[in-house]
PDB file as gemmi writes it, atoms N, CA and C in Angstrom:
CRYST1    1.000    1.000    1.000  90.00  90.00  90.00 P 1                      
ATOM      1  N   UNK A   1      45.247-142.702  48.935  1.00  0.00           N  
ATOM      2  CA  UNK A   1      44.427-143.851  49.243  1.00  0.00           C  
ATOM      3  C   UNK A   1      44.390-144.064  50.756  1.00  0.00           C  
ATOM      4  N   UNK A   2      43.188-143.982  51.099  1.00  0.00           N  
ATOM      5  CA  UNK A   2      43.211-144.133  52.737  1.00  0.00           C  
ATOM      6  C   UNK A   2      43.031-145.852  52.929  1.00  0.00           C  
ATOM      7  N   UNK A   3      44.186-145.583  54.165  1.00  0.00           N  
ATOM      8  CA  UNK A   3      44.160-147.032  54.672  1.00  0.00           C  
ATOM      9  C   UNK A   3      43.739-147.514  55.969  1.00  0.00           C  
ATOM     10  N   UNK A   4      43.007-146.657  56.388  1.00  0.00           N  
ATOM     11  CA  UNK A   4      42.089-146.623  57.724  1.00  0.00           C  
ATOM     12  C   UNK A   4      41.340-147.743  57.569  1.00  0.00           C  
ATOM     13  N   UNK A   5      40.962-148.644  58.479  1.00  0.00           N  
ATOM     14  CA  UNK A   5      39.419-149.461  58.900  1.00  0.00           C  
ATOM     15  C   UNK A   5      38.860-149.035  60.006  1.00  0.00           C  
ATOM     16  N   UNK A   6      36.949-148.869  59.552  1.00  0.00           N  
ATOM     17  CA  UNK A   6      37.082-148.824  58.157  1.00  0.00           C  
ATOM     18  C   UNK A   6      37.521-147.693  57.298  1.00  0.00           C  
ATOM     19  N   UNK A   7      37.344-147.344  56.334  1.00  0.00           N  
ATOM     20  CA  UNK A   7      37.740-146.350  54.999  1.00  0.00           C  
ATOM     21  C   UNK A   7      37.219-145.074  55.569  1.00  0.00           C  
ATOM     22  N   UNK A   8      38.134-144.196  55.474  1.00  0.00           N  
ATOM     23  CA  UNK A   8      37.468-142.755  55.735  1.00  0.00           C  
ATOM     24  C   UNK A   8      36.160-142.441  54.752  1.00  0.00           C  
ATOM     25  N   UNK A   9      35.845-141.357  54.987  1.00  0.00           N  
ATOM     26  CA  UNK A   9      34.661-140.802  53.907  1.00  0.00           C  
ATOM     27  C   UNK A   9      35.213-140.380  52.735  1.00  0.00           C  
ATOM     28  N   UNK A  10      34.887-140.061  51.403  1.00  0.00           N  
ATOM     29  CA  UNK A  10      35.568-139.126  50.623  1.00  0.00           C  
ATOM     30  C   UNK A  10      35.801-138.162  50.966  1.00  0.00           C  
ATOM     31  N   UNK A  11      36.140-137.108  50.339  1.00  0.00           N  
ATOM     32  CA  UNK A  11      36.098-135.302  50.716  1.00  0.00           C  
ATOM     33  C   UNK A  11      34.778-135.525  49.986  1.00  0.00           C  
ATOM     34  N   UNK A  12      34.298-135.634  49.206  1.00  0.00           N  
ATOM     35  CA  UNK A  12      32.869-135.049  48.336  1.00  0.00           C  
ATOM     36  C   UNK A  12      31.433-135.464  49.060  1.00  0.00           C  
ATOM     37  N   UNK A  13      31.843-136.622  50.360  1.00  0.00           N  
ATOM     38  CA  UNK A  13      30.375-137.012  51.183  1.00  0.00           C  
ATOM     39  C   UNK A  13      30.073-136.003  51.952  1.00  0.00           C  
ATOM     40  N   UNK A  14      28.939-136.412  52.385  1.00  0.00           N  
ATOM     41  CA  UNK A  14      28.072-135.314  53.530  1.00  0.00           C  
ATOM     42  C   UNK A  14      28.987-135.349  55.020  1.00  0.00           C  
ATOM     43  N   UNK A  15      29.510-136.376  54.613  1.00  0.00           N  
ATOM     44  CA  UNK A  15      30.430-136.669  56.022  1.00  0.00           C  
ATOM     45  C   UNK A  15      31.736-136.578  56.512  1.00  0.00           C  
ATOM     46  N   UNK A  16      32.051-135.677  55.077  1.00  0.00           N  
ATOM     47  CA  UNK A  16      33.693-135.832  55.028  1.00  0.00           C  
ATOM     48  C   UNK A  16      34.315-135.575  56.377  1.00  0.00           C  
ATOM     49  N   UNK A  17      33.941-134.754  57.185  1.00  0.00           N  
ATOM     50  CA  UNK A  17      34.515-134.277  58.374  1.00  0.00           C  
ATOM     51  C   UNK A  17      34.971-135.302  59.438  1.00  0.00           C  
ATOM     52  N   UNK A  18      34.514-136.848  59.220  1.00  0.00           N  
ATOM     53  CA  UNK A  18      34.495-137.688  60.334  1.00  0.00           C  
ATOM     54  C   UNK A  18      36.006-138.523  59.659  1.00  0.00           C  
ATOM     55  N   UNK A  19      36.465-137.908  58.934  1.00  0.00           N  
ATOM     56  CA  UNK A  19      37.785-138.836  58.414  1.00  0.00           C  
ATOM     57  C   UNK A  19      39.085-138.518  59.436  1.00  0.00           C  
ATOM     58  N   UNK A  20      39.823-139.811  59.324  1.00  0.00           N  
ATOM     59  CA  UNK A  20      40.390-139.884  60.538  1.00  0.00           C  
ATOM     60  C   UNK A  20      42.051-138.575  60.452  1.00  0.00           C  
ATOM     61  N   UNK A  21      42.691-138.085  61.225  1.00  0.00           N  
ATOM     62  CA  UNK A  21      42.986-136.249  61.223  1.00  0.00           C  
ATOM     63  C   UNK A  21      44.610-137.610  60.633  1.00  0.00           C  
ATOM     64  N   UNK A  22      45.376-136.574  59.948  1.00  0.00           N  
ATOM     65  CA  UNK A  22      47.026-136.972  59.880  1.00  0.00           C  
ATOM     66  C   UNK A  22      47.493-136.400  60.489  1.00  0.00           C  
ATOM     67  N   UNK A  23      49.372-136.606  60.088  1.00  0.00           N  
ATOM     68  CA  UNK A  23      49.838-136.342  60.879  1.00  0.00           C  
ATOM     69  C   UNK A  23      50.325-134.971  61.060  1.00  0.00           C  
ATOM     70  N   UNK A  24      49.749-134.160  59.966  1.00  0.00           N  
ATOM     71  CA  UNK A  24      49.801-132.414  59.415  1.00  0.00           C  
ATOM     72  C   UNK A  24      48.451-132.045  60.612  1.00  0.00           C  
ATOM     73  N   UNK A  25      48.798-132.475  61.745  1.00  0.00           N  
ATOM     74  CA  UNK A  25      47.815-131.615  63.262  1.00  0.00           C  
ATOM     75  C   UNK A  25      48.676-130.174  63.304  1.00  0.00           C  
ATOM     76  N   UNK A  26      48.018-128.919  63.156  1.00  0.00           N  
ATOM     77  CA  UNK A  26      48.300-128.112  63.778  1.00  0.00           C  
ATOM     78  C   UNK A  26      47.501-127.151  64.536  1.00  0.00           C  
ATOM     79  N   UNK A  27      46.959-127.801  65.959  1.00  0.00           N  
ATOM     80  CA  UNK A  27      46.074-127.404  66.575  1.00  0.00           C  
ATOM     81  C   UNK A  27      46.893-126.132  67.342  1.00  0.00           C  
ATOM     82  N   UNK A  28      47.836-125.724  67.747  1.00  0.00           N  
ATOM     83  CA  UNK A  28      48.274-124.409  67.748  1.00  0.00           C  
ATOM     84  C   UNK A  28      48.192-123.155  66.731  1.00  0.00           C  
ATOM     85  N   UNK A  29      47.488-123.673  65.756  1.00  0.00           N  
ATOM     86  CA  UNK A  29      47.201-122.921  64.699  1.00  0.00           C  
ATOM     87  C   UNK A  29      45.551-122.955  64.214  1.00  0.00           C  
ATOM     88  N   UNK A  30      45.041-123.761  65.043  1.00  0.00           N  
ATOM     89  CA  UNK A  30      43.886-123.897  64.519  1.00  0.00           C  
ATOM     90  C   UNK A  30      42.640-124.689  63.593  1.00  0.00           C  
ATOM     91  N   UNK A  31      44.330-125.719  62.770  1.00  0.00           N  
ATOM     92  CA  UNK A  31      43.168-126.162  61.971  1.00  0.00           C  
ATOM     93  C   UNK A  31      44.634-127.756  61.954  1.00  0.00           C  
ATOM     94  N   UNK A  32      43.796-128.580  61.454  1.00  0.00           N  
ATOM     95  CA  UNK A  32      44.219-130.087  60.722  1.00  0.00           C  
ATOM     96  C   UNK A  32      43.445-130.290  59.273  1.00  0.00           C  
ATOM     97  N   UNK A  33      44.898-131.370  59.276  1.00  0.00           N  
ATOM     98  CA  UNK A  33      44.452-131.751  57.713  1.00  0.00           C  
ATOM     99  C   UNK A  33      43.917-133.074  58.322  1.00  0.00           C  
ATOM    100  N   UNK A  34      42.542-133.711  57.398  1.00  0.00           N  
ATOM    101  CA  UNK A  34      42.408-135.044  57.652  1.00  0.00           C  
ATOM    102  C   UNK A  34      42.558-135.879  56.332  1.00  0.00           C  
ATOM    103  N   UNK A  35      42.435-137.291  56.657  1.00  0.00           N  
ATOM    104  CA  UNK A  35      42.732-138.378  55.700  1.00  0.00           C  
ATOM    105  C   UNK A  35      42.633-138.078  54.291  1.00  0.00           C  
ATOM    106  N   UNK A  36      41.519-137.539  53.865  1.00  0.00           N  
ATOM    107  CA  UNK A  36      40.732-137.453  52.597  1.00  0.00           C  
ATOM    108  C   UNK A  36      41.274-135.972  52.227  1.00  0.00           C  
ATOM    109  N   UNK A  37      42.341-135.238  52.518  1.00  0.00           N  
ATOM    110  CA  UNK A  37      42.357-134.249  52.124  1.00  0.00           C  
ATOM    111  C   UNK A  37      41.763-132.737  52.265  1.00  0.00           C  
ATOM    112  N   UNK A  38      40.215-132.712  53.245  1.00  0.00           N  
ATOM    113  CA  UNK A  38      39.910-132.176  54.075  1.00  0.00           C  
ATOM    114  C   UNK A  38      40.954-130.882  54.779  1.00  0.00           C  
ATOM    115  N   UNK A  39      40.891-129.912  54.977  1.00  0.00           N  
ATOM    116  CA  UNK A  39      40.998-128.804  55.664  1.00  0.00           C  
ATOM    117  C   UNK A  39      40.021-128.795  57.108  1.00  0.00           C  
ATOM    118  N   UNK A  40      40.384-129.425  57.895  1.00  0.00           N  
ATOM    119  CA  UNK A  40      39.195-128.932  59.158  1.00  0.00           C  
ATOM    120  C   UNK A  40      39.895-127.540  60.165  1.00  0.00           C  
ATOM    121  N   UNK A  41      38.808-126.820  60.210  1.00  0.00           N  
ATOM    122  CA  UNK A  41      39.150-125.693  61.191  1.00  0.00           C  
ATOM    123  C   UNK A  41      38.522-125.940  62.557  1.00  0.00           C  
ATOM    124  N   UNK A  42      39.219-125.610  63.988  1.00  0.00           N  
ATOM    125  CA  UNK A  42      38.721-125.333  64.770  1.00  0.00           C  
ATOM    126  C   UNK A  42      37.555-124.983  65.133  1.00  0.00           C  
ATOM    127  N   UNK A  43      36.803-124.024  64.684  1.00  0.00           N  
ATOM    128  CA  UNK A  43      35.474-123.487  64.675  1.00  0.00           C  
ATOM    129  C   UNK A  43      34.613-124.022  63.744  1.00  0.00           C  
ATOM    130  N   UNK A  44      34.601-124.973  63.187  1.00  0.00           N  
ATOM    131  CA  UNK A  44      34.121-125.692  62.639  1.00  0.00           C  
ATOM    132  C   UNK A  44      33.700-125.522  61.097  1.00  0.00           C  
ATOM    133  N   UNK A  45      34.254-124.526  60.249  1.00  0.00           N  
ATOM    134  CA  UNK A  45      34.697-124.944  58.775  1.00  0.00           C  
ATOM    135  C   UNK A  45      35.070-125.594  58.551  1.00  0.00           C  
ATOM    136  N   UNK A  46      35.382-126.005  57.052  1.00  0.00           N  
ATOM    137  CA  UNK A  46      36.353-126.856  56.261  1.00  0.00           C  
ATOM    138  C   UNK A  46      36.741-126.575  55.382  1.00  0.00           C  
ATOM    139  N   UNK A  47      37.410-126.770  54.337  1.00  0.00           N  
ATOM    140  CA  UNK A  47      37.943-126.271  53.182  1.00  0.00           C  
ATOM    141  C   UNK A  47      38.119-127.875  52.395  1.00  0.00           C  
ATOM    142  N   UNK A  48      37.449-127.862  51.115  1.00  0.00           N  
ATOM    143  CA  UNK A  48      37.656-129.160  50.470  1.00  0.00           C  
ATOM    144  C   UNK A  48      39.080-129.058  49.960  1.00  0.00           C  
ATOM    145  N   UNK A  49      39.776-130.132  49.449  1.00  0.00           N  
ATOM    146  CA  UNK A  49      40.685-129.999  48.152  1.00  0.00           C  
ATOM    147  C   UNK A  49      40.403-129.269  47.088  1.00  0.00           C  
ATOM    148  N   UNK A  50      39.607-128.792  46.584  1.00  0.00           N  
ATOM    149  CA  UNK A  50      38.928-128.590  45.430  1.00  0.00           C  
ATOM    150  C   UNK A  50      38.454-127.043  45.793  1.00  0.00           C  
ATOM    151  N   UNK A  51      38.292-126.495  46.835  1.00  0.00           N  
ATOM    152  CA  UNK A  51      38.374-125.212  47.045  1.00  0.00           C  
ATOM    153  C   UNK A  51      36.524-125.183  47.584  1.00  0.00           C  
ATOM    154  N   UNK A  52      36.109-125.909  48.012  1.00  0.00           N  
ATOM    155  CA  UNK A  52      34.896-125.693  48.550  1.00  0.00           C  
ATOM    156  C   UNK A  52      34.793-125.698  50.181  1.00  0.00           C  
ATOM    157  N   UNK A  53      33.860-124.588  50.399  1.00  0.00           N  
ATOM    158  CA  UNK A  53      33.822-123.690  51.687  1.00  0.00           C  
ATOM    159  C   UNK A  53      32.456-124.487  52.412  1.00  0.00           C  
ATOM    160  N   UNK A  54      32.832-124.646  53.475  1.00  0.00           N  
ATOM    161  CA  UNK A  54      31.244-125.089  54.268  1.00  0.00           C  
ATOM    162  C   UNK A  54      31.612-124.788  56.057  1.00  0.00           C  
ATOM    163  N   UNK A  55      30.344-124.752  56.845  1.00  0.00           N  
ATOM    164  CA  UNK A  55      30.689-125.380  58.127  1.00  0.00           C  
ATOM    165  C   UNK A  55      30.061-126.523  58.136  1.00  0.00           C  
ATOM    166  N   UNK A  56      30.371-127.780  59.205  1.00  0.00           N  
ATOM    167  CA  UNK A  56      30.005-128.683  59.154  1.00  0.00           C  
ATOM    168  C   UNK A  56      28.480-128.594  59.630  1.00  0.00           C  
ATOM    169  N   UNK A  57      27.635-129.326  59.573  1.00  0.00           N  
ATOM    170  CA  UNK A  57      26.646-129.469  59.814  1.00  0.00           C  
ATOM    171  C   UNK A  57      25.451-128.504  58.887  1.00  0.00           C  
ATOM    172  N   UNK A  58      26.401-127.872  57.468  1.00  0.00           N  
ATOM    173  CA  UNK A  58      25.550-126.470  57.214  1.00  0.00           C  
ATOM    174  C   UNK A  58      26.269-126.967  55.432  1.00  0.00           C  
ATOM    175  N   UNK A  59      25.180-126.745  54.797  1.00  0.00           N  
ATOM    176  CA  UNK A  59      25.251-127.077  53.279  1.00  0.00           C  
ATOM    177  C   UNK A  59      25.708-125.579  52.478  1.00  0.00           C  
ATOM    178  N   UNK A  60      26.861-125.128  52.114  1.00  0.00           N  
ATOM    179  CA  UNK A  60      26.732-123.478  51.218  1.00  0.00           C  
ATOM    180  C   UNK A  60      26.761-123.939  49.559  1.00  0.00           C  
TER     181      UNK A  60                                                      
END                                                                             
C-alpha cells in the first residue's frame, strides 16, 4: 500500500513509471525498484510485477 501524497500510480497505469523509487536504489547496477512494484531500468525499460516488458513511453 503506497503511502506517498499524492498516491503513486498503479503498476497496471500508463504511468506507472512516475511512482515515487524505494529504498531498493541500485543505481550502480542500473536499475530501481519503485513504489508500486515497478522494475525501472536505466535505459529506460521496466519490468512489471507480473512479468510485463515495455520501454517507457512505448506500448509492447
Amino acid at each position: 500500500m503506497c503511502t506517498h501524497s499524492p498516491t503513486c500510480p498503479d503498476r497496471d497505469s500508463a504511468d506507472c513509471c512516475t511512482a515515487q523509487v524505494t529504498s531498493d536504489h541500485h543505481g550502480d547496477q542500473g536499475w530501481c525498484r519503485l513504489c508500486n512494484g515497478v522494475i525501472l531500468f536505466d535505459d529506460g525499460h521496466y519490468l512489471t510485477p507480473d512479468g510485463h516488458d515495455a520501454t517507457i513511453g512505448l506500448a509492447s
